[in-house]
C-alpha positions in Angstrom: 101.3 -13.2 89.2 99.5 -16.1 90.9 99.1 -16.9 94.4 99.1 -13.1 96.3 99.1 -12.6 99.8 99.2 -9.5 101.8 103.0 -9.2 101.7 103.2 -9.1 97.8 99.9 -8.0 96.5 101.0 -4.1 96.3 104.3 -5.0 94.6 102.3 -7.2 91.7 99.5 -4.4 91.3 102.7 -1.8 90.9 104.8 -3.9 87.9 101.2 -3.7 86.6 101.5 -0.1 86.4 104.7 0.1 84.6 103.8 0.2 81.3 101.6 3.6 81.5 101.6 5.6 78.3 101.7 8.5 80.7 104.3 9.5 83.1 101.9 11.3 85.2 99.3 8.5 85.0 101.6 6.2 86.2 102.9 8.2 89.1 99.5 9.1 90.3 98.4 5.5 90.2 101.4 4.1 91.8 100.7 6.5 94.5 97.6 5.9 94.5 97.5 1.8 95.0 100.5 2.5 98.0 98.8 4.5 100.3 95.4 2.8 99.5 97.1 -0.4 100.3 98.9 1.2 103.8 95.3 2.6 104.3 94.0 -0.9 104.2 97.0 -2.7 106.2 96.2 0.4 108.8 92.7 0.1 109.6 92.6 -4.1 108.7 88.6 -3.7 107.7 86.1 -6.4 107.8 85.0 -7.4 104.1 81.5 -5.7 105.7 83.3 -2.6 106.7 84.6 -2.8 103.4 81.5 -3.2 101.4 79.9 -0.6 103.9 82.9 1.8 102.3 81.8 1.1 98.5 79.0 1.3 99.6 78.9 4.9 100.9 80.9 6.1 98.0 78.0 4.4 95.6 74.9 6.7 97.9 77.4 9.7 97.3 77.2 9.2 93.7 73.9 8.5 94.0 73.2 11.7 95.6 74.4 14.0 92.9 72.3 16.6 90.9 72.6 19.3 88.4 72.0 21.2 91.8 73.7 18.8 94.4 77.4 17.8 94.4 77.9 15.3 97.2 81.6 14.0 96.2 82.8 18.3 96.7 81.0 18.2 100.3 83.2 15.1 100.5 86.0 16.5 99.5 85.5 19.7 101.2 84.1 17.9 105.0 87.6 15.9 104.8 89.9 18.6 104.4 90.9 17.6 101.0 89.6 20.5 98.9 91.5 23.0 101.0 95.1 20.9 101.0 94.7 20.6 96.9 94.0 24.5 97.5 96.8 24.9 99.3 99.4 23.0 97.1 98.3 24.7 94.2 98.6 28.6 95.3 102.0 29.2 97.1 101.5 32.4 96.4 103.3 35.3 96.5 103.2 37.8 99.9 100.7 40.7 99.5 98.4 38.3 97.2 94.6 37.9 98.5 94.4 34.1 99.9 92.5 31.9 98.5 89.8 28.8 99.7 87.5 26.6 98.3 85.1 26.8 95.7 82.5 24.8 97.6 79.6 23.4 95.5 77.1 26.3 94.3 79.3 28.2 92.3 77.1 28.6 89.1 78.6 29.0 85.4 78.2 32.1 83.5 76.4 33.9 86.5 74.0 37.1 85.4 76.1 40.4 84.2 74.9 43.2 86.3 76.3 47.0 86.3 78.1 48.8 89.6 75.6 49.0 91.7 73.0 46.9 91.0 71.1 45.3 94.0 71.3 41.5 93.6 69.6 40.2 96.3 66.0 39.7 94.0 64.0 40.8 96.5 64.7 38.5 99.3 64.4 39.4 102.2 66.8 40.2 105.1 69.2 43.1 106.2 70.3 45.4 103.7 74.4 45.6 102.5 75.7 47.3 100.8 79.9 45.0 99.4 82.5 48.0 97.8 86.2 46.8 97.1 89.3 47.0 94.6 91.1 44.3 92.4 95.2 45.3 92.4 96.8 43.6 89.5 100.2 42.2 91.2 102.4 45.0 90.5 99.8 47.2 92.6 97.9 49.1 89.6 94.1 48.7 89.4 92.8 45.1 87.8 91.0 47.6 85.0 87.8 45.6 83.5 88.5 42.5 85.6 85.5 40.3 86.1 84.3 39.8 89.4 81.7 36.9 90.1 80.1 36.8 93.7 77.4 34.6 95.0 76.3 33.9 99.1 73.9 32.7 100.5 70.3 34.3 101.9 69.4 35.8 105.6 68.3 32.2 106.4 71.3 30.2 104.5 69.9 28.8 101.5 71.6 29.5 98.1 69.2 30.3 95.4 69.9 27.4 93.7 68.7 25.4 96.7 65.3 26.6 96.4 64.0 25.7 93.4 60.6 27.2 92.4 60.7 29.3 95.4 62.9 31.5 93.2 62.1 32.3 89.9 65.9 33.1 89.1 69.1 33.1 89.6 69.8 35.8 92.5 72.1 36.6 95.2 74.7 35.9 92.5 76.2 38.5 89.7 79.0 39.6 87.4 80.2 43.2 87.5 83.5 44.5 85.9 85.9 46.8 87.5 85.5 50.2 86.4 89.1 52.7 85.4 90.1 52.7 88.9 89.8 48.8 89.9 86.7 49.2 92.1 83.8 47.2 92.3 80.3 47.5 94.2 77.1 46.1 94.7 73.8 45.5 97.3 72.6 43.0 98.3 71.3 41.3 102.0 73.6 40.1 104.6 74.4 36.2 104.4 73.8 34.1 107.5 76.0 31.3 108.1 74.5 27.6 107.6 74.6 24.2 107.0 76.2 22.0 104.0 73.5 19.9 102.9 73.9 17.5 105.2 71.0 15.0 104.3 72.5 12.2 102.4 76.0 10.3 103.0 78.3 13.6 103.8 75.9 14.4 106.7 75.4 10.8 108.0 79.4 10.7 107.9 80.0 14.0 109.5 76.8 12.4 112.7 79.1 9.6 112.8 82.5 11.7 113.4 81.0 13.7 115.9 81.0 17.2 114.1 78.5 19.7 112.8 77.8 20.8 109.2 77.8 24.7 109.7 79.9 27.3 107.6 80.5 30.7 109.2 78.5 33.5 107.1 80.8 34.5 103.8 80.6 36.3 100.3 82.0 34.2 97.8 84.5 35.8 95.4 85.8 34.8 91.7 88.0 37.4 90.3 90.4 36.7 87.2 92.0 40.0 84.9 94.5 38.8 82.0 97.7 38.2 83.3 96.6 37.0 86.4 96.0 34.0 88.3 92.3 33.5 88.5 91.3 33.9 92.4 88.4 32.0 94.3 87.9 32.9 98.0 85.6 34.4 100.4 85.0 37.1 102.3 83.8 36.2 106.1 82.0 38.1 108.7 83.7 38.5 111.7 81.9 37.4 115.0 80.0 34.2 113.6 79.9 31.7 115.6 81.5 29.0 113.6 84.6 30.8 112.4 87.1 28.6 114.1 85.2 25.2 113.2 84.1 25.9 109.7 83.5 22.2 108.4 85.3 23.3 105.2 88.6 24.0 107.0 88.3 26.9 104.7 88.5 30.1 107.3 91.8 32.4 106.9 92.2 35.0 108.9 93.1 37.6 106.5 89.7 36.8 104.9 87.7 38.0 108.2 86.3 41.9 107.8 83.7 42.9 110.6 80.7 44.7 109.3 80.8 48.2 109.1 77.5 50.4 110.1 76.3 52.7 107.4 73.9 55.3 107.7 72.6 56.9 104.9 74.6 59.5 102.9 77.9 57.8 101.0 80.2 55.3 101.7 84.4 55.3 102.4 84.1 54.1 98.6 82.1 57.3 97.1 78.8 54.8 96.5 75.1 56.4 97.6 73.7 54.8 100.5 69.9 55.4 100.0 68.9 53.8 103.6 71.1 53.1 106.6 72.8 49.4 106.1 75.5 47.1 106.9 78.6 47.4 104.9 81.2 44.8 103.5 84.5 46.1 102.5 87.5 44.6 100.8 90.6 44.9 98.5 91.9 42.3 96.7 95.1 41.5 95.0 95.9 39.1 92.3 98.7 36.8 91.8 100.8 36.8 88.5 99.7 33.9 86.1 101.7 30.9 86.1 103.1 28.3 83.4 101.8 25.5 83.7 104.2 22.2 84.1 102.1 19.3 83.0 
């Protein structure tokens, strides 16, 4: 097609489209050039605004590490991370809810046993997290894995820190033991900022918001036979519970802090020295078929 003006450029990119191998390629980029187009016809930008937007999208690239993820904060700061959440787990009523990954989740995390204190030394007030995995018919999630990670008593993830830590802490593996539980120690987390030093946190200055999270454990739990969860665990009180920049606060995921003096806890674990304690049960969704 020659000659394309506003009023028929979408419909020539479309019949472009038509001969996708894929069904679901073709859908998702017919969708994909019609609300990009709309967008465009919406907001009418300058071809500076426009190479202003490349732009930004090229620094966000730009920013990425092995360490960094800038295009997650982007999708996480817009609200897009939690709808693609939300679409993907309608799930079923008594099932823990779930929210987003975020960008410092770390692959094959270090095993530890029930108990273990893996907070490496840093410093900051002492907890002590206990819990169960229910399997969706309400027995114990025997052996399931459990992979936690948060963030220090001054908000920096370990992988943030670089040589300042030696290793990967503040992050483990345990496995359930016969009766579905799970515990640990560790410090309590402080909420904080999403790196906010490169494009994400120039965009979120220029929108008028802030970059904090309210304080949260992260939680990846899977068991065979069920649908792998990803959530958190907030700490009631914080200040930025109802304007997480995430959009990723539910209110069944909010559990106050519990004082615990030394002696043993509502789980059965040993409390050597008074601390603060974390408590939660989760539930896991049956695993689904997947339709494409």
């Amino acid at each position: 097609m020659r000659n394309a003006s506003e009023d028929t450029i979408t419909d020539a990119v479309l019949a472009r489209l038509a001969d996708a191998p894929s069904p679901r390629v073709r859908a998702v980029s017919e969708a994909l050039v019609r609300h990009l187009h709309a967008f465009l016809r919406e907001v009418r930008p300058t071809q500076a605004e426009w190479a202003e937007g490349i732009a930004f999208l090229t620094r966000t690239g730009q920013t990425c590490t092995d360490t960094r993820q800038e295009f997650i904060l982007l999708s996480d700061t817009l609200g897009a991370s939690m709808l693609v959440d939300a679409i993907n787990h309608p799930l079923p009523g008594g099932a823990t809810e779930t929210t987003v990954l975020g960008p410092f989740y770390v692959e094959g995390p270090p095993e530890h046993a029930l108990g273990d204190d893996i907070s490496g030394g840093r410093p900051g007030e002492p907890l002590i997290v206990e819990g169960t995995v229910r399997r969706p018919d309400g027995t114990p999630a025997v052996g399931a894995w459990v992979d936690t990670w948060h963030s220090d008593a001054e908000g920096f993830y370990d992988v943030q820190l670089g040589d300042e830590v030696p290793e990967l802490n503040l992050r483990a593996r345990f496995r359930t033991d016969e009766q579905g539980r799970f515990w640990f120690r560790s410090i309590v987390p402080a909420f904080y900022p999403i790196p906010h030093d490169g494009p994400v946190g120039a965009m979120l200055e220029a929108q008028g918001r802030h970059p904090y999270r309210p304080a949260h454990v992260h939680f990846m739990i899977g068991a065979a036979g069920c649908e792998t969860l990803v959530t958190h665990v907030f700490l009631a009180g914080d200040p930025y519970l109802e304007s997480d920049v995430v959009f990723g606060v539910k209110d069944g995921l909010v559990r106050a802090l519990e004082r615990q003096e030394r002696g043993t806890t509502p789980g059965g674990h040993p409390a050597d020295i008074p601390c603060a304690l974390l408590r939660y049960d989760f539930a896991l969704a049956p695993e689904r078929e997947t339709t494409r």
